[in-house]
C-alpha positions in Angstrom: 0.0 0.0 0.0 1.0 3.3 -1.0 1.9 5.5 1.7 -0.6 8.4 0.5 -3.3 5.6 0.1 -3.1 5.3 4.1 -3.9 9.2 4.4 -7.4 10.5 4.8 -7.7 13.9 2.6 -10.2 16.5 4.2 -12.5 19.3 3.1 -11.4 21.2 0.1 -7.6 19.8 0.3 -5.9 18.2 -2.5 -2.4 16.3 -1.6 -0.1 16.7 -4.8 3.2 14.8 -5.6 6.0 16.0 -7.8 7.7 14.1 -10.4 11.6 14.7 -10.4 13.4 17.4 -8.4 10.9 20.3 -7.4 11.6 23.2 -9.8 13.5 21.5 -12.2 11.9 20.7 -16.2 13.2 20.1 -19.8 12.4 21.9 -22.2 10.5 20.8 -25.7 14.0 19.9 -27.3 14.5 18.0 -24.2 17.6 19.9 -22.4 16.9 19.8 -18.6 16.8 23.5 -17.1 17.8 23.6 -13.2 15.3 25.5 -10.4 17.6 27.8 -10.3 16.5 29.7 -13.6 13.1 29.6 -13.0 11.4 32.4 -14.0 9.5 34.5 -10.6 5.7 33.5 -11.1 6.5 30.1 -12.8 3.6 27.8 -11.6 4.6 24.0 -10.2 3.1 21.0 -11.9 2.2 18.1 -9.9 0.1 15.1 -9.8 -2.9 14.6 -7.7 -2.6 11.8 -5.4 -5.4 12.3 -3.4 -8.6 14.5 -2.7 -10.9 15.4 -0.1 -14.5 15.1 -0.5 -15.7 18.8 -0.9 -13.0 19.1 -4.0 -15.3 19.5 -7.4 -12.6 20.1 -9.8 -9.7 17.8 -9.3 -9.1 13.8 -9.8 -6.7 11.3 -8.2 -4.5 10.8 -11.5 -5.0 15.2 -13.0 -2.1 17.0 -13.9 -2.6 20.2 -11.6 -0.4 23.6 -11.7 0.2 25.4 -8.5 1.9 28.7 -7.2 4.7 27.0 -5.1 4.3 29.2 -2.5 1.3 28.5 -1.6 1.8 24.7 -0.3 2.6 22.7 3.0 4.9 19.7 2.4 4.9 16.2 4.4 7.0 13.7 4.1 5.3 9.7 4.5 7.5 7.2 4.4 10.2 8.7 2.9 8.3 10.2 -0.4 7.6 14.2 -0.2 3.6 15.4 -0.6 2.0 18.5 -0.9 -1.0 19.3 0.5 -2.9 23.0 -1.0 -6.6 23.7 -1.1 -8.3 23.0 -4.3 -8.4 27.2 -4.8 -4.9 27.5 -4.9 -4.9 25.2 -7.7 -4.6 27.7 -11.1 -5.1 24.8 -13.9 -5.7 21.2 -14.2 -4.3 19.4 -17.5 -6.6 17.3 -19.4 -5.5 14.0 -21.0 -4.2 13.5 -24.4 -7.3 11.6 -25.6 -10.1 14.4 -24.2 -10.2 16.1 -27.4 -10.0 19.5 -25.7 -7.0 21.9 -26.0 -4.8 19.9 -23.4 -5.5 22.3 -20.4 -8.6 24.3 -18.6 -8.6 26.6 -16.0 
């Protein structure tokens, strides 16, 4: 069992998990650009992992895009989580087969 599958989400709270190290991404062409040239109001993308019961908008398994300041990290079992309430959430990415534009806000 999954450490965040032990966790009990509440309210309007959406616990996130980020792929690789926090801040870093490649680009298109695929070259890897550090955290440390991130541009000031660059938002974070994550995974949802889990939700609480009042969220409307987000799914265990979206693509969600944050403001990384607005977060509280926990650590379970050694992995790193963050949990932010669903209205500090800017965008959630649609699937590749949803036939819509790839992201709504």
């Amino acid at each position: 069992m999954k450490p965040y599958e032990e966790v009990t989400v509440l309210f309007d709270r959406v616990m996130v998990q980020i792929e690789g190290p926090q801040g870093e991404r490649r680009s298109r062409a695929g070259i890897l650009i550090p955290a440390t040239a991130q541009m000031s109001r660059r938002l974070t993308q994550a995974t949802a992992v889990a939700v609480g019961p009042h969220v409307r908008a987000v799914k265990v398994g979206d693509e969600v895009f944050f403001n990384p300041e607005d977060q509280f990290e926990i650590e379970l079992e050694g992995d790193e989580y963050i949990v932010l309430r669903e209205r500090d959430i800017h965008a959630v990415k649609s699937p590749a087969d949803a036939g819509g534009t790839g992201q709504y806000l």
